[in-house]
C-alpha positions in Angstrom: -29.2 3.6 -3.8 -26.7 5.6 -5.5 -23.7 6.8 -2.8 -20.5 9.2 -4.3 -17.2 7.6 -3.8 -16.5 10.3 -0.8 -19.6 9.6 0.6 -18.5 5.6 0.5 -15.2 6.1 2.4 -16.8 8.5 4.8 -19.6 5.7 5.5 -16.6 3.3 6.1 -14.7 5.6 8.6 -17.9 6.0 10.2 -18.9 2.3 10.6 -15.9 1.5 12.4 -13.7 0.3 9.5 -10.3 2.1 11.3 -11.7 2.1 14.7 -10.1 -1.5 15.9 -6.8 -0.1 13.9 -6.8 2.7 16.3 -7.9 0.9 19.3 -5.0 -1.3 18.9 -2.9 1.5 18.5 -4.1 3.6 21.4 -3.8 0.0 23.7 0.1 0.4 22.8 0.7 3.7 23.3 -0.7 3.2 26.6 1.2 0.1 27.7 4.3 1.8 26.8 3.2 5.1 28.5 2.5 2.7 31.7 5.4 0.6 31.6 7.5 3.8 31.7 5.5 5.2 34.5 6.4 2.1 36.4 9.9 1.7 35.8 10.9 6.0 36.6 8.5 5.7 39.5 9.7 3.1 40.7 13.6 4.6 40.4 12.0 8.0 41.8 10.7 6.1 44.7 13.9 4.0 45.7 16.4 6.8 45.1 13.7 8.9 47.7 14.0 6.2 50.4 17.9 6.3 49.5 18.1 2.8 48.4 19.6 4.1 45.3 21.9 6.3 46.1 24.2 9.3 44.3 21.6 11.5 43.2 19.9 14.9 44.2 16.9 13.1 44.6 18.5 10.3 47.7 17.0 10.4 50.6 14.4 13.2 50.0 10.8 12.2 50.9 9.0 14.2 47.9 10.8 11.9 45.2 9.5 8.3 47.2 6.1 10.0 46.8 6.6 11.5 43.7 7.7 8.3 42.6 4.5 6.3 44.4 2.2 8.1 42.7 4.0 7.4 39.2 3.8 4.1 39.9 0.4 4.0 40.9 -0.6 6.1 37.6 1.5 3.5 35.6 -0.2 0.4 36.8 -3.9 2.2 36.5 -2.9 2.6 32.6 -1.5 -0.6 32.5 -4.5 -2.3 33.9 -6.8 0.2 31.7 -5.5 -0.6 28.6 -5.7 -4.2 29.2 -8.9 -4.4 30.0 -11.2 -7.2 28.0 -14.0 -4.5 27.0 -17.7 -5.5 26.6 -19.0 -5.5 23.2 -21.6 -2.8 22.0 
């Protein structure tokens, strides 16, 4: 079988060659995207129950839900992105 040297690399991107690169990658991004959603939610949330006073947002109802449902987005990408995946 004769194969072109771009038909070679194109094989190897195909076959998966960068795809646990980029999964790893992706898994990051997400963790951090998550872990940031949880922390500002969680700020969002306590300054809205006025726990956290000194800000526009104290003691204003649609920041603790605001903030909830950051939270709640935060730990469904955390627990997405560390998820053990079944093999193929």
């Amino acid at each position: 079988m004769i194969v072109e040297k771009g038909a070679l690399s194109l094989m190897l991107f195909k076959g998966g060659v960068l795809g646990p690169i980029e999964g790893v990658n992706m898994r990051i991004a997400l963790n951090i995207v998550g872990a940031v959603l949880v922390f500002f939610g969680g700020v969002w949330f306590l300054q809205g129950v006025n726990v956290l006073p000194g800000s526009f947002m104290s003691g204003q109802m649609r920041w603790a839900v605001r903030g909830g449902i950051a939270v709640g987005a935060g730990i469904v990408l955390l627990v997405g992105a560390n998820r053990k995946r079944r093999g193929a």
